[in-house]
C-alpha positions as CSV (number, residue, x, y, z in Angstrom):
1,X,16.8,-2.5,0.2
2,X,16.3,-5.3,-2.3
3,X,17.7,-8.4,-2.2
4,X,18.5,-10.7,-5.1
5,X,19.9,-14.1,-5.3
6,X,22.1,-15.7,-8.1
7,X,21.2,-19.0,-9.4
8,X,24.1,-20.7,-7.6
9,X,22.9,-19.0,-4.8
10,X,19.4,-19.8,-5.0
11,X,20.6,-23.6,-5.6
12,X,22.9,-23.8,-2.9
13,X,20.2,-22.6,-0.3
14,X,17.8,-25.7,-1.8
15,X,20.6,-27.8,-1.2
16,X,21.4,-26.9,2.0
17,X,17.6,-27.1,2.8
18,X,17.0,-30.0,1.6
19,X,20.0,-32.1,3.1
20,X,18.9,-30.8,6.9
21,X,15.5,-31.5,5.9
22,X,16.0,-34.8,5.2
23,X,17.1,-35.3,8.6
24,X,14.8,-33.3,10.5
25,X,12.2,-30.8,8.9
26,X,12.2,-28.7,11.9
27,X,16.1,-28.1,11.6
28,X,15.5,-27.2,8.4
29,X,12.7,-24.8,9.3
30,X,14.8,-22.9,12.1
31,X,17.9,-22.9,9.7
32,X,15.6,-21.6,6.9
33,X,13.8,-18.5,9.5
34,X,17.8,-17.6,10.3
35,X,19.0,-17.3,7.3
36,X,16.3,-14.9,5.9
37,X,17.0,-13.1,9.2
38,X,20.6,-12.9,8.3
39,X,19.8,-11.7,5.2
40,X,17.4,-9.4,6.1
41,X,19.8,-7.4,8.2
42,X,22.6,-7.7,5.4
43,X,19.7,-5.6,3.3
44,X,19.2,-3.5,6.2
45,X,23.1,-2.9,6.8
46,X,24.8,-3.9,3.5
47,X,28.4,-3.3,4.7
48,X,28.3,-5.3,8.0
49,X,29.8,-8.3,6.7
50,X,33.4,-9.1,6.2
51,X,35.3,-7.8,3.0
52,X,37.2,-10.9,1.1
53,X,39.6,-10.8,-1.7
54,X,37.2,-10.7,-4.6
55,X,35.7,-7.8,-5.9
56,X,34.3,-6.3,-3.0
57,X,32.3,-9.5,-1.6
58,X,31.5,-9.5,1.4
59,X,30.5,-12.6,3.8
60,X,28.3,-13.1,6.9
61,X,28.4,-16.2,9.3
62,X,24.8,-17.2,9.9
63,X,25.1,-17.7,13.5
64,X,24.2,-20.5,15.3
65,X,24.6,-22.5,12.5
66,X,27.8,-23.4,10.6
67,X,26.6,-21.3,7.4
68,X,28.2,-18.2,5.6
69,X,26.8,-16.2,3.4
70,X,28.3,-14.8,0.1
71,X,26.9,-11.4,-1.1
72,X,27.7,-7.9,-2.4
73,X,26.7,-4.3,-1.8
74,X,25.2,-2.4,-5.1
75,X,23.4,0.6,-4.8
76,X,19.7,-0.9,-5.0
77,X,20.4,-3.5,-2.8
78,X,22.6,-6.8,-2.1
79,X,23.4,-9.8,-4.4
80,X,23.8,-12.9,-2.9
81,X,25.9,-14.9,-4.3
82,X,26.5,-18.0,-2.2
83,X,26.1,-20.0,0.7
84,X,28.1,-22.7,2.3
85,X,28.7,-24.5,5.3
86,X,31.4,-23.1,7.1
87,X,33.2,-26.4,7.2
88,X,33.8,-26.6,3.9
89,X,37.2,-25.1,2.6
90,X,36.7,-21.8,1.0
91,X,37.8,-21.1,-2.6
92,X,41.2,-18.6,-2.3
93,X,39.1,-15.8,-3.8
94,X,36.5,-15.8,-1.4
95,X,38.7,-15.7,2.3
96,X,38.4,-13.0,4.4
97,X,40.7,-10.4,4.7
């Protein structure tokens, strides 16, 4: 299935990136190869992740690390619309259910 990225998205993930890589490139790399993972299986199985309270988003913890991802289901593919660190305080429309 295809995958597609919103700019947010897109800008988050550099920012993300970036920041660990700062600190150590190889983080960054291994964060970088499990994400793509994590989203590759999302593609693969585009209802796995957990529903929230906005229009049928879905989000996926990116496990080791302390990331989730933001995405939704459409019939070519998934969007993804986000990523954060799982630290940071969710917005209310975006908590799971």
């Amino acid at each position: 299935m295809k995958v597609r990225y919103t700019r947010r998205a897109l800008r988050q993930l550099a920012e993300i990136l970036d920041y660990v890589k700062g600190r150590s490139p190889q983080g960054a790399a291994n964060i970088k190869r499990r994400l793509q993972a994590v989203i590759d299986l999302l593609a693969a199985h585009p209802n796995s992740g957990r529903l929230t309270d906005k229009n049928d988003i879905r989000r996926a913890v990116v496990r080791p690390y302390p990331y989730v991802i933001f995405y939704r289901p459409d019939a070519t593919g998934i969007v993804i619309h986000g990523v954060r660190h799982a630290a940071r305080r969710p917005p209310e429309s975006t908590r799971a259910r």
